[in-house]
C-alpha positions in Angstrom: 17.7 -54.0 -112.3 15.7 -54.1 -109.0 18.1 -55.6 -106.0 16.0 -58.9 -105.4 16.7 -59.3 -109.4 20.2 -58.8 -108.7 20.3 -61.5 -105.7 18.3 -64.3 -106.8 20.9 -63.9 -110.1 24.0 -64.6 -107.8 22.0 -67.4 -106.1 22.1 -69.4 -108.8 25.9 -70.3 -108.6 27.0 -72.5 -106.4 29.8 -70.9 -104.4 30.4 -73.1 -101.9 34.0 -72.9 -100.0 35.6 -76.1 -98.4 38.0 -77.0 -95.8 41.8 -78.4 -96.3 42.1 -78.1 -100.4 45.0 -76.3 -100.2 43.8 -74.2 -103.0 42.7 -70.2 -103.5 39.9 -70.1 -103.8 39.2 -73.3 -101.8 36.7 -74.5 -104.7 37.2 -73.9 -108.1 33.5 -73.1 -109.0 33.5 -69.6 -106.7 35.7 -68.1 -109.8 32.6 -68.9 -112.0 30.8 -67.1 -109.9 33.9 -64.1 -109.9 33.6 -64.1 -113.4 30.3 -63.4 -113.7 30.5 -60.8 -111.1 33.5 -58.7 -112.5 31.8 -58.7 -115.9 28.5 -57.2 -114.3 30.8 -54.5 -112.9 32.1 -53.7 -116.0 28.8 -53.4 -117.5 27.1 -51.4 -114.6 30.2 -48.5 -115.4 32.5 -48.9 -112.4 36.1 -48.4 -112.8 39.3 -50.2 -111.9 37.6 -53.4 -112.1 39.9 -56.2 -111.6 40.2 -59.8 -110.3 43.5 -61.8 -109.7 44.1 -65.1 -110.0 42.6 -66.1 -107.1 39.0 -64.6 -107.4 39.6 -61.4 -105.3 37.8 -58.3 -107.0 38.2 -54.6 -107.0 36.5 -51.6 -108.1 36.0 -48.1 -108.1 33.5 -45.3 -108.1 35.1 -42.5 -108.8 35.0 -39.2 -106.4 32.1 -37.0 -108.5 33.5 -34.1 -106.4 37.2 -32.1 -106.1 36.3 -32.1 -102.4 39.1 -33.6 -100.1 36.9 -37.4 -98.5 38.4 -40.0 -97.7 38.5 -42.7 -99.9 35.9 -45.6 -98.1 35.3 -49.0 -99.3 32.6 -52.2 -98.6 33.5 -55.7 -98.7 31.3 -58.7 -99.1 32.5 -62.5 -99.3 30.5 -64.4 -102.6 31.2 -67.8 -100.9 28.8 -69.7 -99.4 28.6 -72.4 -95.9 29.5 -75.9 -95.6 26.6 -76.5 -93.6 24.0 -77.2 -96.6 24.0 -77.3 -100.3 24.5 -74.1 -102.6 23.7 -76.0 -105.6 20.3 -75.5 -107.6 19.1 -72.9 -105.3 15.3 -72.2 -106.1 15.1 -69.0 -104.6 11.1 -67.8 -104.2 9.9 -64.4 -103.4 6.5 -64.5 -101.2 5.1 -60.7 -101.6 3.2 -59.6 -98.6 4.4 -62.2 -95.7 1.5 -62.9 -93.8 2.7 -64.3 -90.7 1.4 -67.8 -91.2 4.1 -70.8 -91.6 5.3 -71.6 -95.1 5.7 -74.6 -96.9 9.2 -74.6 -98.9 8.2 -77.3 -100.2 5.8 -80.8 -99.7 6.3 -81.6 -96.2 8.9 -79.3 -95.1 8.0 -76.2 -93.6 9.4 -72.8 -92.1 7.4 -72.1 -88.9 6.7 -69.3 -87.0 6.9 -71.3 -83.5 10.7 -72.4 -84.6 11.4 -69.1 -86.4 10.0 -66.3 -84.6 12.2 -64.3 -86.6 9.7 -64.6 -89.4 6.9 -62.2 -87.6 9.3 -59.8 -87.7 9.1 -59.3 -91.5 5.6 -59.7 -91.5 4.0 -57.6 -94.3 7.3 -57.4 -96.2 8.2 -59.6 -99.4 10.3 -62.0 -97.9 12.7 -64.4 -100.7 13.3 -68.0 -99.1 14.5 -71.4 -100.2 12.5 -74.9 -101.2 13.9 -76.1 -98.2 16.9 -78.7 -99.4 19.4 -75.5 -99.7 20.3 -72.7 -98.3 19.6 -69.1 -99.6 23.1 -67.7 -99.7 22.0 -64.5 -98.2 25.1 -64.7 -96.5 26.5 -63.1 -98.5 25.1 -61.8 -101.3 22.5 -60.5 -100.2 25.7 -57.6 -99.3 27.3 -58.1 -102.6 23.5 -57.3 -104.0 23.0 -54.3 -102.2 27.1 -53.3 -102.3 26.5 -53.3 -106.5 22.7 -51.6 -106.0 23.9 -48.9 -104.1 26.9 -47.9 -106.7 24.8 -47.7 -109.2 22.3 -45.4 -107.2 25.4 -43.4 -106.6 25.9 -43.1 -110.4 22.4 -42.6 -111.7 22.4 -39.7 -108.9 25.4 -37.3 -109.3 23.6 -34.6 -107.0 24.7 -36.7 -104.2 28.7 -35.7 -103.6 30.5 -38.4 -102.3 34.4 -38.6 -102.9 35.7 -42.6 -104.3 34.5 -45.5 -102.9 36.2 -48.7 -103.7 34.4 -51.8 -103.2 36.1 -55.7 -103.0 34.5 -59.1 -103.0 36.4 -62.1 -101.8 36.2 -65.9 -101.4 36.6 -68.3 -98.7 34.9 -66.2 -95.3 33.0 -69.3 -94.6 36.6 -71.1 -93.9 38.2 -68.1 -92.2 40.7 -67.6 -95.1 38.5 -64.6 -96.6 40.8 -62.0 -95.8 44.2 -63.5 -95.8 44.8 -62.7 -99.7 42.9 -59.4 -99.4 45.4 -56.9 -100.8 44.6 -54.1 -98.1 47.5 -51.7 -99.8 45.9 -52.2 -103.4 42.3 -51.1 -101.9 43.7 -47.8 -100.7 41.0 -47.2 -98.1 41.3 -45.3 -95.0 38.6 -47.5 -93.5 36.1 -49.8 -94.8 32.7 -51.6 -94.1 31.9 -55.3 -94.8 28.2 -55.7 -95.6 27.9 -59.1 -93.8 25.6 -58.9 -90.8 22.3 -60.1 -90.1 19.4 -58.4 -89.8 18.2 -54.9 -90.0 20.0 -52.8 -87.6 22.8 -54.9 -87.0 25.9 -53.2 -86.2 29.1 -54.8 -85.2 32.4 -53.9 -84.1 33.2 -56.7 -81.1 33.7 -60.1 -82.0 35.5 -63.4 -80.7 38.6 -63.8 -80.7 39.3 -67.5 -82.7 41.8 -70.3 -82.8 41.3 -73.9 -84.1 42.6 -77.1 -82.1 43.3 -80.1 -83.8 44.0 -83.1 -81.6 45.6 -86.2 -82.2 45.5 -89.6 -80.3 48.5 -92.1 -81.0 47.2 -95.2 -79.6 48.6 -99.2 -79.7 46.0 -102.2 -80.9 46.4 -105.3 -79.6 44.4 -108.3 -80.0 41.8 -107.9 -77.2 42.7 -111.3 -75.7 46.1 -110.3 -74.8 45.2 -106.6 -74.5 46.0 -105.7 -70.7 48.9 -103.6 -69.6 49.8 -103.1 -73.7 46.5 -101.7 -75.5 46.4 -97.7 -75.9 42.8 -97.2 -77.1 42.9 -93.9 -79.3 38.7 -93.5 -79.6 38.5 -94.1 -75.8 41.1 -91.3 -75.3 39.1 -89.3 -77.6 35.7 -89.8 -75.5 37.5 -89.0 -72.5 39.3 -85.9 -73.7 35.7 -84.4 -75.1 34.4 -85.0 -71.5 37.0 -82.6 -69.9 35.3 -80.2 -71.8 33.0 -78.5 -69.1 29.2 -78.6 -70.6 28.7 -75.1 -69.4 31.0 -73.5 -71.5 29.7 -75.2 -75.3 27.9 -73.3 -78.1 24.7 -74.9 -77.0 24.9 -73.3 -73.4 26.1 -70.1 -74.1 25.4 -66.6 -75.2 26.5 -62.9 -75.7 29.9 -61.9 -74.3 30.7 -66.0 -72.7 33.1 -68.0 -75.1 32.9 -71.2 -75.8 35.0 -74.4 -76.7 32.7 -76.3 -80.4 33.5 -80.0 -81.1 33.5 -79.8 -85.2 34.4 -83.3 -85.3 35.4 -86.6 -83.8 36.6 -90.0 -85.2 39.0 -92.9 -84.6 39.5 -96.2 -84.3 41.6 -98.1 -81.4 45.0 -96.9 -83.4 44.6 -93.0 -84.1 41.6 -90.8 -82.9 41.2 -87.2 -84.1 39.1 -84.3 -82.4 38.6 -81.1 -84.2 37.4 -77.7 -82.1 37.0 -74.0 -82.4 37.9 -71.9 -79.4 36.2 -68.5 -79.0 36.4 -65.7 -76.7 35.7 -62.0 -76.6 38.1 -61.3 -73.8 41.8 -61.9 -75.0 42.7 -62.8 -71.8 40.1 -65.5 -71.2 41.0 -66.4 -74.9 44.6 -67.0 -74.0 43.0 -69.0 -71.0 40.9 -71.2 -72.4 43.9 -72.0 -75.0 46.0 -72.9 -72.6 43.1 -75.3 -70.6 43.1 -77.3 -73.8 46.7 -77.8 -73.6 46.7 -79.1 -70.1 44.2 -81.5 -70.7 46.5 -83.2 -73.4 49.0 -82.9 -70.5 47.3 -84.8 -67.9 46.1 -87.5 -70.5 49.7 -87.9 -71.4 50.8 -88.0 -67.7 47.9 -90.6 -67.7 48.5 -93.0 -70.6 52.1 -91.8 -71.9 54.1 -89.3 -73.3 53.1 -88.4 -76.6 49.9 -90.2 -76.4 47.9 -87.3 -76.9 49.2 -84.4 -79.2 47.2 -80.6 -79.9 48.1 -78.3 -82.5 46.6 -74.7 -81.9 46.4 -72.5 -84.2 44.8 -68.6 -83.8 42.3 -67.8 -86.3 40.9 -63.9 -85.9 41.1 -61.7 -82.8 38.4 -59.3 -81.6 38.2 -56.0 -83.8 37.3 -53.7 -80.7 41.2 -53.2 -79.9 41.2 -51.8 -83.3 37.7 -49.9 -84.4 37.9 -48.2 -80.5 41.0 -45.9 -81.9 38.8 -44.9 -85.0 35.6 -44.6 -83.3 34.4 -42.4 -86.1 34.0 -45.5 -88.8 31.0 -47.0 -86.1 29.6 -42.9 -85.5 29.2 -42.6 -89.4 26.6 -46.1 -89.5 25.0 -45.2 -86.6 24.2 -42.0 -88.3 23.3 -43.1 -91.8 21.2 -45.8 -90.3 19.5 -43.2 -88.7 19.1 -41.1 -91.9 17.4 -44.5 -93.5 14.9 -45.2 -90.6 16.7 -48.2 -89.2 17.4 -48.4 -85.3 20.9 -49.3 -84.8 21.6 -52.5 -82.7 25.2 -52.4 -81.6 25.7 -56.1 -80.4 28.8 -58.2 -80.4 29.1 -60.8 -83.1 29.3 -64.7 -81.8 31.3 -65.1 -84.5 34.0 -63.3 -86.7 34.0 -61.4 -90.4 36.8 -60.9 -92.7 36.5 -57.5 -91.0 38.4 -58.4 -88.1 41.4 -59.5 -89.9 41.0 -56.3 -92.0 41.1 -54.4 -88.7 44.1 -56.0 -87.7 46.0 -55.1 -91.0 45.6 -52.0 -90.8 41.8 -51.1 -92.8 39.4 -50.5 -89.9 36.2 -52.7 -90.8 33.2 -52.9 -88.4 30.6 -54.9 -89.6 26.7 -53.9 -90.8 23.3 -55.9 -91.8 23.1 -57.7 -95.1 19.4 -58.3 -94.0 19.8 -62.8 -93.6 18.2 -64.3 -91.5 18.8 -68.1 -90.4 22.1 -68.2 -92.2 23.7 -71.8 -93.1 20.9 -73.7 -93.6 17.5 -74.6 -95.7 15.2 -72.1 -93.3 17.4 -68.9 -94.6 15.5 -66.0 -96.1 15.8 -62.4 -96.5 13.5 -59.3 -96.8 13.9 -57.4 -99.9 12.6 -53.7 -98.3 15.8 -55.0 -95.5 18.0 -54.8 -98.5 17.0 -52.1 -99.7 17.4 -50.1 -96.3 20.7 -52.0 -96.2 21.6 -50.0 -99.4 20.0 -47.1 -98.3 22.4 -46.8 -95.5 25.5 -47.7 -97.8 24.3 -44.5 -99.6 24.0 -42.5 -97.1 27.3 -43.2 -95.9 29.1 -42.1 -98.4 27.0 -38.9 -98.7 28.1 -38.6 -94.7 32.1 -39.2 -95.5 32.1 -36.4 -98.1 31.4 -34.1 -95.2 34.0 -35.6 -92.9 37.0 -32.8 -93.3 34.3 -30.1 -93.2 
């Protein structure tokens, strides 16, 4: 089966995650999906292959060599965004991009002056959407070329490598991807998730997360008699969001500078609620800007009332770098079988997190490379199949690097 085969097959579930069910996975359709996947493992000849009860799947390829190499594993997350549909995805493949703008379909349209990205590919047979869904390239695109690159492995025994277990996981798109991972049951002395962007992408540095929930208690009173006894919750809210300086938001930011996001805001004169992510790269500044949200629900309170304004903060991920610097050998092996497979490396920090960095912290070193997406969580999404193709290339070639790692 050719890779883009193999992708536009897992595109057609819907594998969407959501927030606050309470439930592993979060949506009970991504264990169609995990069914479907495990039984294609089976069938392609891998080993081990098992799922648990909450759609977390394992494998092996076993060591086709006596040769002492570490055991190395890759990790991709089958879920897709909240941010548009993953239902009745029509993925289509245009051979030979020619650089023009492309109509997804009547009246909307993918263009180059929005999407530069799109020249980049030019020449390439690029796979998009009809423009009411989004691709899902993040991420199987990596669970496509995670599989592909296996079975290259098998159909070509004269390349030694020693076993290479590989998981796939729900819920990444709600930051809960890794929290059921069972590290010890993967056995690997380090791993790689396959859930970057686009060719080249290397990562190893990312933000360090929390979430911030706030809650505005607030008294209603008939407006007529309102003064001295009215607590108005949605004003509250408005006035908390504009403590928020403008110059450190999502929309004013880039690279290494951190950021505080408004997800979402709503109320009434009784009860208001604001929902953020805070993100840093520095743990310091991290710490800081956690503790700037807490003083503004301080001073409002000193303002209008103890109690008035409550914030629950909760840490999410922390930055990987404190982990993959000790093991700087996981990021030298990429760099090197990117290298082999004709792709520049582009070490960049991610404005963002991966189930890698939780990995990291539990002990499985996990920096993070291309799946080959471009535009991720959202209708304009595509993917170049000769980009995942290198992107298996370099999963191949990393495993032929780690059987000569105790040499």
């Amino acid at each position: 089966m050719k890779i883009e085969e193999r992708f536009i097959n897992y595109t057609k579930f819907d594998t969407q995650s959501a927030e606050d069910t309470g439930t592993v996975p979060s949506t009970s359709k991504q264990l169609i999906f995990a069914k479907y996947l495990k039984e294609e493992l089976e069938k392609e000849g891998l080993e081990d292959v098992e799922m648990d009860n909450m759609g977390y799947i394992y494998a092996t390829l076993p060591a086709n060599t006596d040769k002492d190499i570490p055991t190395i594993g890759f990790i991709s997350h089958y879920d897709t965004a909240l941010d548009a549909s993953g239902a009745n995805i029509k993925a289509r493949i245009i051979r030979n991009y020619d650089g023009n703008d492309i109509e997804l379909s009547k009246g909307i349209i993918s263009s180059t002056a929005k999407f530069p990205e799109l020249l980049e590919h030019k020449g390439e047979d690029i796979i998009v959407t009809d423009g009411t869904t989004l691709l899902g390239a993040d991420d199987k695109a990596g669970i496509a070329e995670i599989v592909q690159a296996m079975c290259y492995l098998r159909d070509h025994n004269e390349i030694k490598h020693g076993k290479i277990r590989v998981g796939f996981n729900p819920d990444e798109e709600i930051g809960m991807g890794a929290h059921h991972f069972d590290v010890e049951k993967f056995g690997c002395q380090w791993a790689y998730t396959m859930d970057g962007g686009d060719i080249g992408d290397l990562e190893y540095e990312n933000f360090n997360a929390a979430a911030a929930k706030v809650t505005i208690h607030g008294v209603s009173v008939h407006t007529g008699y309102a003064k001295g006894k009215m607590i108005n919750a949605a004003r509250i809210a408005c006035e908390f969001n504009s403590m928020i300086p403008v110059t450190d938001i999502p929309e004013t930011t880039e690279g290494y500078q951190g950021f505080y996001h408004l997800l979402g805001i709503e109320g009434a004169c009784e009860e208001a609620k604001l929902s953020y992510i805070i993100r840093d790269h520095s743990r310091e500044k991290f710490n800081d800007r956690k503790k700037f949200m807490e003083d503004i629900a301080k001073k409002l309170n000193e303002k209008y009332g103890d109690g008035v304004v409550e914030i629950k903060l909760t840490d999410q991920y922390y930055n990987m770098k404190e982990k993959i610097d000790p093991n700087i050998h996981v990021v030298d092996l990429v760099v090197k079988a990117m290298e082999m497979s004709g792709v520049k490396p582009k070490v960049e920090p991610i404005r963002g997190g991966t189930d890698g960095a939780q990995l990291s912290f539990r002990g499985l070193p996990c920096p993070n490379i291309f799946a080959g997406g471009v535009n991720f969580h959202g209708p304009y999404e595509f993917v170049s199949i000769q980009v995942m193709e290198k992107a298996m290339d370099v999963i191949v070639n990393i495993c032929r690097l780690t059987a000569n790692y105790n040499d």
